[in-house]
Short mmCIF file of the C-alpha atoms (twelve columns), coordinates in Angstrom:
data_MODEL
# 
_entry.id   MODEL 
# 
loop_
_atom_site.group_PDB 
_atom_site.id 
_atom_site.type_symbol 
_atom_site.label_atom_id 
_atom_site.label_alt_id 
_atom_site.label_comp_id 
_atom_site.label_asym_id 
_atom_site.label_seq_id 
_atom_site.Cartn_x 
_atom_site.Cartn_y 
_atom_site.Cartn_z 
_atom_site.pdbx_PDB_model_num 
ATOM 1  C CA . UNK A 1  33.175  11.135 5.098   1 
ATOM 2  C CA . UNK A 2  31.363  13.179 7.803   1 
ATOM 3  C CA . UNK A 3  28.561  15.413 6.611   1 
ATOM 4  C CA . UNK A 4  26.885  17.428 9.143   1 
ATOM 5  C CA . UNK A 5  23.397  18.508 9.167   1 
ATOM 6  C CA . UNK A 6  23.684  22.170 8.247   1 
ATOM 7  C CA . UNK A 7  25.511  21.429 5.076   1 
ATOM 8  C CA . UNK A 8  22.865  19.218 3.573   1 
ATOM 9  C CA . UNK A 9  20.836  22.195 3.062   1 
ATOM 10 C CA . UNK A 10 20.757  23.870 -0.655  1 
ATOM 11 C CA . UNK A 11 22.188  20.006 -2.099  1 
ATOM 12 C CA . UNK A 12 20.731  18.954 -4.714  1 
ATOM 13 C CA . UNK A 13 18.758  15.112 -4.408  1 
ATOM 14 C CA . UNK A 14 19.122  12.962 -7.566  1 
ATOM 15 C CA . UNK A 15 17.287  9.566  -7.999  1 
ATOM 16 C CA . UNK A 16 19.414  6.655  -8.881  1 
ATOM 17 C CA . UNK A 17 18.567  7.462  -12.733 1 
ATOM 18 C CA . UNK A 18 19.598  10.467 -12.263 1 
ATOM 19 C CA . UNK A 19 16.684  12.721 -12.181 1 
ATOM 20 C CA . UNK A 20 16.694  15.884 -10.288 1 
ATOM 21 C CA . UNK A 21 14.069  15.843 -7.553  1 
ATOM 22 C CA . UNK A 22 15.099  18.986 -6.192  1 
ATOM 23 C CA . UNK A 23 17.065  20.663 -3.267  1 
ATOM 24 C CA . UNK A 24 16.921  20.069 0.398   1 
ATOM 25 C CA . UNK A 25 15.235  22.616 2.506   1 
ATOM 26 C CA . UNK A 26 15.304  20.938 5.437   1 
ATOM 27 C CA . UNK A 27 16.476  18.615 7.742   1 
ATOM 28 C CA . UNK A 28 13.952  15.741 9.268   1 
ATOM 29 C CA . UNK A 29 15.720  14.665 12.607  1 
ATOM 30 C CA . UNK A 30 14.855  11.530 15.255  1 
ATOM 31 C CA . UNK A 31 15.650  13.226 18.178  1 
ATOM 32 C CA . UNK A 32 15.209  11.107 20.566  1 
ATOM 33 C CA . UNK A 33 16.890  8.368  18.119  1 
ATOM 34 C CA . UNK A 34 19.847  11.174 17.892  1 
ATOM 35 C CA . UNK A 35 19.753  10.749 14.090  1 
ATOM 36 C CA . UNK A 36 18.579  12.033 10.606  1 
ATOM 37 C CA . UNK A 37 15.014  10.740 9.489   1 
ATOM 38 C CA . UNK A 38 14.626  12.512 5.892   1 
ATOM 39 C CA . UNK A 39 15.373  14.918 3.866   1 
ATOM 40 C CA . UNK A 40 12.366  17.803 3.554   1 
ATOM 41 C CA . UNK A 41 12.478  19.171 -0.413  1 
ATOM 42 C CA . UNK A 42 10.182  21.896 -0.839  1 
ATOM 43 C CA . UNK A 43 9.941   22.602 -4.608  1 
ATOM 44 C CA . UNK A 44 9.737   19.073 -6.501  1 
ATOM 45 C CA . UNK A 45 10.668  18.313 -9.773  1 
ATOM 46 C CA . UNK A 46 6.780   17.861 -11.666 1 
ATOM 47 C CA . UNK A 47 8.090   15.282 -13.843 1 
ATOM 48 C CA . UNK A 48 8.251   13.035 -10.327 1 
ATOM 49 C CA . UNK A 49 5.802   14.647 -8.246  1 
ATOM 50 C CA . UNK A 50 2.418   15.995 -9.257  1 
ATOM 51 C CA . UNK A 51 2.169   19.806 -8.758  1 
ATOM 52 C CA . UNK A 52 5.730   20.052 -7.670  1 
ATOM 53 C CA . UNK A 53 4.092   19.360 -4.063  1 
ATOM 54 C CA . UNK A 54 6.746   19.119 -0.903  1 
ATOM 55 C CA . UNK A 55 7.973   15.368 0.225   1 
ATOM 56 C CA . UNK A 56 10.376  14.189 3.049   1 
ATOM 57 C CA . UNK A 57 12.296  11.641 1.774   1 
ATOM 58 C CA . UNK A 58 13.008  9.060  3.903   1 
ATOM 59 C CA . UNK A 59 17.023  9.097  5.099   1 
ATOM 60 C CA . UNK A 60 17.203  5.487  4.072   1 
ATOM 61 C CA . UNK A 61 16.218  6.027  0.889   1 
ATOM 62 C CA . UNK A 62 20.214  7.919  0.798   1 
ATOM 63 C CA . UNK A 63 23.156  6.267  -0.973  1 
ATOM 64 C CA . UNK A 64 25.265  9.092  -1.009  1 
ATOM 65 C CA . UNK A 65 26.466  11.874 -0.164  1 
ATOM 66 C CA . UNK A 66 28.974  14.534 -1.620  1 
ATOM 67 C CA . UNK A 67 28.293  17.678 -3.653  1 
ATOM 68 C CA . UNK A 68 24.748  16.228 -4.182  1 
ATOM 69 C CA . UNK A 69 22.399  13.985 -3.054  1 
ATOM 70 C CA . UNK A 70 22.118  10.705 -4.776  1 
ATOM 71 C CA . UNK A 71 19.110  8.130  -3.644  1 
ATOM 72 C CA . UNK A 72 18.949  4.142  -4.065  1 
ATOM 73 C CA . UNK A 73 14.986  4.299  -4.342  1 
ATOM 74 C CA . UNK A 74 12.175  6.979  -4.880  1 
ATOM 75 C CA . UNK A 75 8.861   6.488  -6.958  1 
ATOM 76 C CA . UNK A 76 8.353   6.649  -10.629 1 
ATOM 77 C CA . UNK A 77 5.823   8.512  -9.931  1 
ATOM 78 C CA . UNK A 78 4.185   10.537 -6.743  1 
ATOM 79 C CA . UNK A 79 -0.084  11.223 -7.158  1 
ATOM 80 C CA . UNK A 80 -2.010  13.017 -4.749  1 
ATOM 81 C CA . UNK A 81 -4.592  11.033 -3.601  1 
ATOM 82 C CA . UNK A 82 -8.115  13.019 -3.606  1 
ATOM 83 C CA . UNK A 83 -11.040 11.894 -1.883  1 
ATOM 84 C CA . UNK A 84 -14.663 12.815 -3.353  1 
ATOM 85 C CA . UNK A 85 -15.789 16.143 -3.277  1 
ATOM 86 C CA . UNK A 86 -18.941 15.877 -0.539  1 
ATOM 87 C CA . UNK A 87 -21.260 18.729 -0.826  1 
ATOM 88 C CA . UNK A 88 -22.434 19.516 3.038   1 
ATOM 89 C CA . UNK A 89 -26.233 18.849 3.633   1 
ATOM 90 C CA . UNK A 90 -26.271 16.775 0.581   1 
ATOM 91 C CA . UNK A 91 -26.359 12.543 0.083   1 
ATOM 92 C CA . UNK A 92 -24.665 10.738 -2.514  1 
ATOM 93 C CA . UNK A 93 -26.336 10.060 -5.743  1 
ATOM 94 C CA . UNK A 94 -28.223 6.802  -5.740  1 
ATOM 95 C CA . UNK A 95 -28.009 4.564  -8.566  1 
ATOM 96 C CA . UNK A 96 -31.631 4.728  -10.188 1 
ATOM 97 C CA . UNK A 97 -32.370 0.165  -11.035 1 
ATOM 98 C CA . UNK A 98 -32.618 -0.610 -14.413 1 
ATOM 99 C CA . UNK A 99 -36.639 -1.860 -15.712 1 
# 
């Protein structure tokens, strides 16, 4: 079965254990390539991704297709990775040595 681009859009994405990761709100394409690259959901489920932040889902992370989207693989779990605050003009601590 054929399913073209435009009617991705507004299907829900299910992980292979059947959690709801959300819709797609876009369409990632290759275009040189001539071929989907992922699947763009804006409003994730929190229970998968921390502060329901946007992913693209890879395309080959798809098994199928129909009424909704089902994937083979996603993460347990997506973090946002945070680096240090830095405070401008100002140097890390520096461990005092122990006497």
């Amino acid at each position: 079965m054929l399913v073209e681009m435009t009617e991705l859009l507004g299907r829900q994405v299910y992980t292979a254990e059947g959690r709801l990761l959300g819709e797609v709100e876009n369409v990632v394409v290759d275009v040189e390539g001539a071929k989907i690259d992922g699947l763009y959901v804006d409003e994730t489920n929190p229970l998968l991704v921390d502060e329901s932040k946007p992913v693209n889902v890879p395309y080959r992370w798809v098994s199928a297709v129909n009424d909704v989207v089902l994937l083979k693989f996603f993460p347990k779990r997506v973090s946002l990775k945070r680096a240090p605050a830095k405070v401008p003009g100002r140097e890390p601590a520096t461990p005092i040595p122990a006497r």
